[in-house]
ChimeraX commands (.cxc) that place a marker at each C-alpha (Angstrom):
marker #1 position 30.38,-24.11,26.09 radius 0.5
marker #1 position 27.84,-24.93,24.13 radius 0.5
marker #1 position 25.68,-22.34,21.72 radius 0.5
marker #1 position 21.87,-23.18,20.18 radius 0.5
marker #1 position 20.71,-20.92,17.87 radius 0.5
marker #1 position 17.02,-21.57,16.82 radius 0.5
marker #1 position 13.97,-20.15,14.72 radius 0.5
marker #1 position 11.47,-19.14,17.33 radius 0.5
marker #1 position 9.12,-17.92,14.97 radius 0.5
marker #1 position 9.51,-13.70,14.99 radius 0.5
marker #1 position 12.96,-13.90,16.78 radius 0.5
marker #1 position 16.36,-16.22,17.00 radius 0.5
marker #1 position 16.84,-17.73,20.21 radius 0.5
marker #1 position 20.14,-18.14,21.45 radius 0.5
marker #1 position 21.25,-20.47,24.49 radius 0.5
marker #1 position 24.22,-21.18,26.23 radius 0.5
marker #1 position 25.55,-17.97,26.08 radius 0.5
marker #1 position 28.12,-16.93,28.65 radius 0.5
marker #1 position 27.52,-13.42,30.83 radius 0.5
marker #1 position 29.22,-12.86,33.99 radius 0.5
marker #1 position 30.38,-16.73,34.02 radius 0.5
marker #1 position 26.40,-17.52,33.92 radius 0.5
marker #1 position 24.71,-19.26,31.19 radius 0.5
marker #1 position 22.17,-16.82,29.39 radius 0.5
marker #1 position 19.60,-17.25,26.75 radius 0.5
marker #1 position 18.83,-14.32,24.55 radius 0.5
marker #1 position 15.67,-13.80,22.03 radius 0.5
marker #1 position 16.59,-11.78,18.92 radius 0.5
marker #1 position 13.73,-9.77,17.09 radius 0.5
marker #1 position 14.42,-10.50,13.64 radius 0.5
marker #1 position 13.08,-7.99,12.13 radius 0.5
marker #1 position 15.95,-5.82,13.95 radius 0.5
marker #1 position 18.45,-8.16,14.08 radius 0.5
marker #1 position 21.89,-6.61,12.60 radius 0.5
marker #1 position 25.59,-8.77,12.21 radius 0.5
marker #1 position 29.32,-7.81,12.05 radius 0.5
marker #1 position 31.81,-10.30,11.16 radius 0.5
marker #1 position 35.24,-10.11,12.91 radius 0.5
marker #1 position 37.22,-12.22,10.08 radius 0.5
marker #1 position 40.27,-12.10,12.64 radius 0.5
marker #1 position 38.86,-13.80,15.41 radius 0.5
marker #1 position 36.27,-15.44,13.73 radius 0.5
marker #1 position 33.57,-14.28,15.86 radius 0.5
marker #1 position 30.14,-13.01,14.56 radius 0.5
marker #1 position 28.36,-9.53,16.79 radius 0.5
marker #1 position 24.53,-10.32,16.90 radius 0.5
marker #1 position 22.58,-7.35,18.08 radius 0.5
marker #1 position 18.93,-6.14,17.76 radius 0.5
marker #1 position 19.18,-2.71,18.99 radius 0.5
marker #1 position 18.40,-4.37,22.84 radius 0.5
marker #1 position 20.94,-7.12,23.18 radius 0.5
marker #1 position 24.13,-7.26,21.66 radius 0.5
marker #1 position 26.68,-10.26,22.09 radius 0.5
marker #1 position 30.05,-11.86,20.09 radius 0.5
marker #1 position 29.39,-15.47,19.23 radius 0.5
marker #1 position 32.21,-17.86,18.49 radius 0.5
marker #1 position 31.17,-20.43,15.95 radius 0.5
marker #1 position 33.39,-22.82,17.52 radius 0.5
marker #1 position 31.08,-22.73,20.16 radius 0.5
marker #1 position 27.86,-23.50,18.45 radius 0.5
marker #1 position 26.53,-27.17,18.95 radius 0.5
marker #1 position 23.33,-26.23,17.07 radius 0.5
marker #1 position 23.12,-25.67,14.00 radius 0.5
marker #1 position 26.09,-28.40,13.54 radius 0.5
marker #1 position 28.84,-28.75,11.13 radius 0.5
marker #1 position 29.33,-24.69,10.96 radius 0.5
marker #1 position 33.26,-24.29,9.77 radius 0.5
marker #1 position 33.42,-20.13,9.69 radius 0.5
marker #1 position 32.36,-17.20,10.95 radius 0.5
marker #1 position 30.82,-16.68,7.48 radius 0.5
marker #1 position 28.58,-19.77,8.06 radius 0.5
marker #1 position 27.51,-18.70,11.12 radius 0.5
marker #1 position 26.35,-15.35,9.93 radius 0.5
marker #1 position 24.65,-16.55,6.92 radius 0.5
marker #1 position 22.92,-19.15,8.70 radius 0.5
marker #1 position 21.31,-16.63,10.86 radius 0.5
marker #1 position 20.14,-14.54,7.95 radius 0.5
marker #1 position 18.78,-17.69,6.83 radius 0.5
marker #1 position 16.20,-17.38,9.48 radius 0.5
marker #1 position 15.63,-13.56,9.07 radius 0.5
marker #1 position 12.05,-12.74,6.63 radius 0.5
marker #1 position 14.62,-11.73,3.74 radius 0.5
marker #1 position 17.63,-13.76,4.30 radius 0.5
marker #1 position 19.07,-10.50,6.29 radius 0.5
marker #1 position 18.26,-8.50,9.06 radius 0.5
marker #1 position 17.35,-4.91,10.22 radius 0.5
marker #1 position 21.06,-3.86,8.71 radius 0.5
marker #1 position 22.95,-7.05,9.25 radius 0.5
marker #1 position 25.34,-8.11,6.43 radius 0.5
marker #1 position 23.33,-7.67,3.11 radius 0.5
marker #1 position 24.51,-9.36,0.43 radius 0.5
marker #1 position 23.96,-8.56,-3.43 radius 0.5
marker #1 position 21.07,-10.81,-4.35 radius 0.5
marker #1 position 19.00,-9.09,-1.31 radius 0.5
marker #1 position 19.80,-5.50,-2.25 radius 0.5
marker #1 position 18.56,-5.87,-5.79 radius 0.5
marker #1 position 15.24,-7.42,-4.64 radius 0.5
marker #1 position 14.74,-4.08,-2.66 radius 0.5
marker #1 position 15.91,-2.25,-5.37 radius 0.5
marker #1 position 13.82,-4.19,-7.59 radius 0.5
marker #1 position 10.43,-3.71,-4.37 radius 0.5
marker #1 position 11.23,0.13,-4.58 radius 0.5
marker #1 position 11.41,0.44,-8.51 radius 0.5
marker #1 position 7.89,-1.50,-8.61 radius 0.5
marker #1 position 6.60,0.77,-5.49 radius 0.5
marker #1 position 7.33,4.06,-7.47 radius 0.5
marker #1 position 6.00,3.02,-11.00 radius 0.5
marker #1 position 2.67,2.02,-9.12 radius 0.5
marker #1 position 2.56,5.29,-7.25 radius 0.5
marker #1 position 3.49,7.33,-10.78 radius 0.5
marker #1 position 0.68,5.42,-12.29 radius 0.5
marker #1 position -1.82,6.25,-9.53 radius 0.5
marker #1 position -1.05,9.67,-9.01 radius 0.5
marker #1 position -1.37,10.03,-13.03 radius 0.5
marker #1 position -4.82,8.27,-13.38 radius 0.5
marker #1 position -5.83,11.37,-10.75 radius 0.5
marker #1 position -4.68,14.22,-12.69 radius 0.5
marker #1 position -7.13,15.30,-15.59 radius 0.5
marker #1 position -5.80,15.96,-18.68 radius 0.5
marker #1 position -9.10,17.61,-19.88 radius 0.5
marker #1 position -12.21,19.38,-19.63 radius 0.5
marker #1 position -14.98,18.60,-21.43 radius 0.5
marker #1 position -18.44,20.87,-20.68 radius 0.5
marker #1 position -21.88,19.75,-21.81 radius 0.5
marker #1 position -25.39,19.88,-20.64 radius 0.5
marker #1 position -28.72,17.78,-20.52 radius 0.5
marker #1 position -32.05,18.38,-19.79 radius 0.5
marker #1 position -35.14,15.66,-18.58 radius 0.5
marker #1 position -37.58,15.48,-21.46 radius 0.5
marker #1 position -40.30,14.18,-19.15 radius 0.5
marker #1 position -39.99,14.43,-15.19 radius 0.5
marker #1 position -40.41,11.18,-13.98 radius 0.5
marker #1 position -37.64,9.70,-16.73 radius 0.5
marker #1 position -34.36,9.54,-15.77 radius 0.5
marker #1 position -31.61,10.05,-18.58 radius 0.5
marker #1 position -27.69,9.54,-19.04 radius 0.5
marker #1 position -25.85,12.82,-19.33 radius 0.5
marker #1 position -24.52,11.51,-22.48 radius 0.5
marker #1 position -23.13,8.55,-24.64 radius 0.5
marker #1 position -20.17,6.53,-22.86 radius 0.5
marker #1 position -17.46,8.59,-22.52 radius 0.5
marker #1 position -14.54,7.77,-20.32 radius 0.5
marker #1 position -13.70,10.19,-17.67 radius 0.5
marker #1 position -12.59,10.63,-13.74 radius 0.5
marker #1 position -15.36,13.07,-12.48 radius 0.5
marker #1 position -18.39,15.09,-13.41 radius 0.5
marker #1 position -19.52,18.05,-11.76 radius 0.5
marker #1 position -23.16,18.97,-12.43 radius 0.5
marker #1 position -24.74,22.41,-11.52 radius 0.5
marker #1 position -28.55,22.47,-11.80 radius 0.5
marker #1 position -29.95,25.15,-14.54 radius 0.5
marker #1 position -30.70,28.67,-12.90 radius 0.5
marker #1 position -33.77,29.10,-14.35 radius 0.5
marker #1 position -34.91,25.63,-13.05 radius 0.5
marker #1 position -38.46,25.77,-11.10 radius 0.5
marker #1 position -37.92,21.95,-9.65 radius 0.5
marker #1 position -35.28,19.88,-8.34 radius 0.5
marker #1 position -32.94,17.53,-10.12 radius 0.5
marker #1 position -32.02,14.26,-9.09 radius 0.5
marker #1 position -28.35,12.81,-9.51 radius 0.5
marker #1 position -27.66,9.19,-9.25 radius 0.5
marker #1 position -26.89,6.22,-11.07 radius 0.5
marker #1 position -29.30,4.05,-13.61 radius 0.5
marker #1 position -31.98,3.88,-10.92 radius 0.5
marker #1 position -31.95,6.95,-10.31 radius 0.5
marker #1 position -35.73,8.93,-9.30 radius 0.5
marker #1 position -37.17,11.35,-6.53 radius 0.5
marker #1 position -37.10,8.61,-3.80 radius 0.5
marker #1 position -33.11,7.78,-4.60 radius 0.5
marker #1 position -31.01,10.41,-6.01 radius 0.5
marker #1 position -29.32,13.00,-4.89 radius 0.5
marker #1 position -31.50,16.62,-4.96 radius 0.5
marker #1 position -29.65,19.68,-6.17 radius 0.5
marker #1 position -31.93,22.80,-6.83 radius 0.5
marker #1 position -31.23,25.98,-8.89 radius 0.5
marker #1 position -27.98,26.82,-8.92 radius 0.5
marker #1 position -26.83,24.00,-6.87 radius 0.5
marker #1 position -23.75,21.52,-7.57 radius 0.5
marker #1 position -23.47,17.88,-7.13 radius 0.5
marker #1 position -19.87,15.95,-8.02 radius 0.5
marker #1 position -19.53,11.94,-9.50 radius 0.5
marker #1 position -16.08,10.63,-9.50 radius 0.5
marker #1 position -16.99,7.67,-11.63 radius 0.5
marker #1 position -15.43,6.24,-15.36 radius 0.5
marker #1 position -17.79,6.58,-17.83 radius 0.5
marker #1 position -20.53,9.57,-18.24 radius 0.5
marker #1 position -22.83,6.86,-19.52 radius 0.5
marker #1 position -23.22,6.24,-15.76 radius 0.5
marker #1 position -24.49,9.48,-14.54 radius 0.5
marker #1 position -28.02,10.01,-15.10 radius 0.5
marker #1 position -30.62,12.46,-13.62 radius 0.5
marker #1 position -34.15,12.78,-13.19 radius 0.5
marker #1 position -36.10,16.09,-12.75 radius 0.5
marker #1 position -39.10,17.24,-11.21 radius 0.5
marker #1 position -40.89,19.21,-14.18 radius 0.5
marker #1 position -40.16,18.59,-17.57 radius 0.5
marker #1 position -37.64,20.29,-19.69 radius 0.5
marker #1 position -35.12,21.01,-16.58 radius 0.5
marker #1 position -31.86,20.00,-15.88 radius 0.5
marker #1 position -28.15,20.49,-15.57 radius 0.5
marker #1 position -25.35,21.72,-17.24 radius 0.5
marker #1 position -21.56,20.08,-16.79 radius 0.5
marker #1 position -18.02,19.85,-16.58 radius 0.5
marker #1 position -16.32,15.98,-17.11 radius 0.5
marker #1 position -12.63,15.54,-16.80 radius 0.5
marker #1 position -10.58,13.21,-18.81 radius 0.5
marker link #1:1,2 radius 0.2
marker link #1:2,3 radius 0.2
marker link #1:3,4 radius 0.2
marker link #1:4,5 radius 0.2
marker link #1:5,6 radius 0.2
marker link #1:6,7 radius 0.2
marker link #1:7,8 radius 0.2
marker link #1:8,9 radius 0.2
marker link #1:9,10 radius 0.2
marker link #1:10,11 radius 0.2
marker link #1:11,12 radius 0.2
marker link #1:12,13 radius 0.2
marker link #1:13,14 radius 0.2
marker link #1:14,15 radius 0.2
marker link #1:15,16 radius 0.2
marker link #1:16,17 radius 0.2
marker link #1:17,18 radius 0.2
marker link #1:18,19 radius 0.2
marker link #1:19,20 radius 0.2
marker link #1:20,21 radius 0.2
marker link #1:21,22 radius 0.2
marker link #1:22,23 radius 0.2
marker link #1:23,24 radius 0.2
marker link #1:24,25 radius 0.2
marker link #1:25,26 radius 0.2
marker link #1:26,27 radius 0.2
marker link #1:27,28 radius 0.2
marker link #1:28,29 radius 0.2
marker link #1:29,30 radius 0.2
marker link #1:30,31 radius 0.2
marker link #1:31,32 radius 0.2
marker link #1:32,33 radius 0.2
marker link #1:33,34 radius 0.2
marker link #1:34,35 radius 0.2
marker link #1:35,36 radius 0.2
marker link #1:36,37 radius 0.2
marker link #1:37,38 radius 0.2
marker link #1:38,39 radius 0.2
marker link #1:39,40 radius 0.2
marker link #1:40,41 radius 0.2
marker link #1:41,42 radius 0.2
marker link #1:42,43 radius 0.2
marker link #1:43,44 radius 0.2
marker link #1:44,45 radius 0.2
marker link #1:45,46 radius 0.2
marker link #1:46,47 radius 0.2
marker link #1:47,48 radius 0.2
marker link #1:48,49 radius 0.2
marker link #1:49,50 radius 0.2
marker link #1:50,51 radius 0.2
marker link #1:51,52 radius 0.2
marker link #1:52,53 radius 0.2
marker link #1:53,54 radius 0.2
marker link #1:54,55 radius 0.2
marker link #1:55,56 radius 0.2
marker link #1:56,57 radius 0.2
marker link #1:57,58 radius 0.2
marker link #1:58,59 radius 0.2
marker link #1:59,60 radius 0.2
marker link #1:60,61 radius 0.2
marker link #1:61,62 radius 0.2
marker link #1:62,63 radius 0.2
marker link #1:63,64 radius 0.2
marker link #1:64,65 radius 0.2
marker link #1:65,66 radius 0.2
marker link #1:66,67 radius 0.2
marker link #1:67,68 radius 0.2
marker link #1:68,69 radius 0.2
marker link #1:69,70 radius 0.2
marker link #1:70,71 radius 0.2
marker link #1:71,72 radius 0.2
marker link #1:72,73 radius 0.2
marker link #1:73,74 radius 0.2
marker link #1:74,75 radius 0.2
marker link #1:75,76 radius 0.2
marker link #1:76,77 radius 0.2
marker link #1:77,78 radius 0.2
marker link #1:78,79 radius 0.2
marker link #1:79,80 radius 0.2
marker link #1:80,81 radius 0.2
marker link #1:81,82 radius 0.2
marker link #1:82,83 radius 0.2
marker link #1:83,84 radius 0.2
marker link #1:84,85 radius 0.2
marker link #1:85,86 radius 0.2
marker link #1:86,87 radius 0.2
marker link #1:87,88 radius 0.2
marker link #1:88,89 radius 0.2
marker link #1:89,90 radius 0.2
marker link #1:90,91 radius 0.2
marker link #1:91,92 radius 0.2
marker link #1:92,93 radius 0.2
marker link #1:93,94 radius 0.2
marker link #1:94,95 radius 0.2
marker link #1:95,96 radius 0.2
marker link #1:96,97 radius 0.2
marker link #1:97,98 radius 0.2
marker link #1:98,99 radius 0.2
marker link #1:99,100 radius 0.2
marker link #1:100,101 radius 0.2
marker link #1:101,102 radius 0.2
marker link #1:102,103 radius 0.2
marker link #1:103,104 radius 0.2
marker link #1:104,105 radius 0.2
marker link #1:105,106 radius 0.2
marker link #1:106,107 radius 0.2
marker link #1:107,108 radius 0.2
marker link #1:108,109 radius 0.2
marker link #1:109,110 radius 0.2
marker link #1:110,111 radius 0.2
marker link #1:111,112 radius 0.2
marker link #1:112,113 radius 0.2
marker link #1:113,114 radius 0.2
marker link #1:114,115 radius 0.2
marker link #1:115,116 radius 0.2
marker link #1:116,117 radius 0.2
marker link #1:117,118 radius 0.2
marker link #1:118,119 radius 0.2
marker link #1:119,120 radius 0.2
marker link #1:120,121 radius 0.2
marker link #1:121,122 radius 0.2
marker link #1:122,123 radius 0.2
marker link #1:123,124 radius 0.2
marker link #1:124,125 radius 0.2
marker link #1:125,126 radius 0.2
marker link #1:126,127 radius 0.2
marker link #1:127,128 radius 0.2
marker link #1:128,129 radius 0.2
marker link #1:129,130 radius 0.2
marker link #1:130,131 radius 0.2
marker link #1:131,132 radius 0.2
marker link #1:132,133 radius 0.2
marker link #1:133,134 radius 0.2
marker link #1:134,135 radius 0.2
marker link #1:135,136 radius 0.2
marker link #1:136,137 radius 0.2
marker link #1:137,138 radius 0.2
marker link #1:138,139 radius 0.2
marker link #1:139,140 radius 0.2
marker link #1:140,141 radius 0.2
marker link #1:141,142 radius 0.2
marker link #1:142,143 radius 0.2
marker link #1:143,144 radius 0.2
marker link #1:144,145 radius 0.2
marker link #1:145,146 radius 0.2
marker link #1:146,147 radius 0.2
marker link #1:147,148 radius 0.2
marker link #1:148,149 radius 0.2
marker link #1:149,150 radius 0.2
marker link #1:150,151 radius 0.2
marker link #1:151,152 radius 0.2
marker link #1:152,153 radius 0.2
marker link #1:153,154 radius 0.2
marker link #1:154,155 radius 0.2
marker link #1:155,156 radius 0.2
marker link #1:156,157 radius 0.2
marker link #1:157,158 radius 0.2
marker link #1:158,159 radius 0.2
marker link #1:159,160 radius 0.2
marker link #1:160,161 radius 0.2
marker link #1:161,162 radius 0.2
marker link #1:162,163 radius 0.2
marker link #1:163,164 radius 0.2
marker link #1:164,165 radius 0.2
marker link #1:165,166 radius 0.2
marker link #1:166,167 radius 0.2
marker link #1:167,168 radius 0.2
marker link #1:168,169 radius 0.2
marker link #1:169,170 radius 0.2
marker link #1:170,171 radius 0.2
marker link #1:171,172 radius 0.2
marker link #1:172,173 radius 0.2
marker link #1:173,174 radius 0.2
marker link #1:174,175 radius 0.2
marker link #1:175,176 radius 0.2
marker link #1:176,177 radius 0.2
marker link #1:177,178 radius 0.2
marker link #1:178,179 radius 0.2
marker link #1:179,180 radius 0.2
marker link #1:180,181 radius 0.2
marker link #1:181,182 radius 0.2
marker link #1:182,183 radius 0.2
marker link #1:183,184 radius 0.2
marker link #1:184,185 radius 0.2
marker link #1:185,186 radius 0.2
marker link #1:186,187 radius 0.2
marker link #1:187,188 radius 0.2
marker link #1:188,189 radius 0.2
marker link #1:189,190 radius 0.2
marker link #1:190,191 radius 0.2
marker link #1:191,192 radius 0.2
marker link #1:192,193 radius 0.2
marker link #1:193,194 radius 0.2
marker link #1:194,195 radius 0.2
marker link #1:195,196 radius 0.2
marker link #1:196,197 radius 0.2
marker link #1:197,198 radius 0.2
marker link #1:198,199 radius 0.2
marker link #1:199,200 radius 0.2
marker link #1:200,201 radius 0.2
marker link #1:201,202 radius 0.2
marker link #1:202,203 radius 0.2
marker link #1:203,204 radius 0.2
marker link #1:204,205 radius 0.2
marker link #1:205,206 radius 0.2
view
């Protein structure tokens, strides 16, 4: 008999394997594939959840020159994404990369879920000297979100927006009306108003 294992890319393909007294060829998925070494008899279980067969290394032509079970198994990883399969023999080496992937995955997700969390708020409000003139809520200030409700005793309309902000661009809030920025800095936010003298009071988180 004579047994070819090769890299076909996203799965092993194995040839010359014997079912039934016929010669079969099986395709792996490697991302499933799974080994068990029987030291005894020196014969390696390949499955991928679909297909599951013993190989004898004594039977393999290709790769060549394979003198154990062991070598049989670990050249098989050796064609797997991470040197192992979907549960296959792991050695140490590939469970402290995971370790290592999962450490890095949860210190990334701790550091996101901390930039969203405000650790303060900060209230403040601004008024347009001249309508027509848009101006910053404030001097730069780093923050996560500002939430801007327009004065109740306002007569126009406020615009919120950015640096270019005006009455053909920004965003319109009227008496009593609220408008939220997630943005960084409060040096960013700036409205415009409609009559002179109106405009907005606020809350910024930090």
């Amino acid at each position: 008999m004579s047994i070819e294992i090769i890299d076909a890319g996203g799965s092993v393909e194995i040839t010359g394997l014997m079912v039934n007294g016929n010669e079969k060829e099986v395709s792996f998925n490697k991302d499933d594939i799974s080994q068990t070494v029987d030291v005894e008899k020196q014969l390696v279980a390949v499955t991928d959840g679909r297909a599951s067969y013993s190989i004898d290394y004594t039977e393999v032509t290709t790769p060549a020159g394979l003198t154990s079970a062991e070598d049989l198994r670990d050249f098989i990883n050796s064609l797997l994404p991470t040197g192992g399969g979907g549960g296959g023999d792991a050695t140490a080496a590939n469970q402290a990369t995971q370790i290592s992937l999962a450490t890095d995955t949860n210190t990334k997700l701790d550091t996101l879920i901390a930039a969203q969390v405000s650790t303060g708020i900060t209230s403040g409000s601004k008024n347009v000297t001249t309508a027509g003139t848009r101006e910053a809520l404030g001097a730069s200030t780093p923050i996560t979100s500002v939430t801007l409700t327009a004065n109740e005793s306002n007569t126009g309309v406020i615009y919120v927006g950015g640096s270019t902000v005006d009455s053909t661009n920004g965003n319109p809030i009227w008496a009593g009306e609220v408008a939220r920025v997630v943005i960084d800095d409060l040096a960013k936010v700036f409205i415009d108003s409609s009559v002179n003298g109106e405009g907005v009071t606020f809350n910024y988180s930090t």
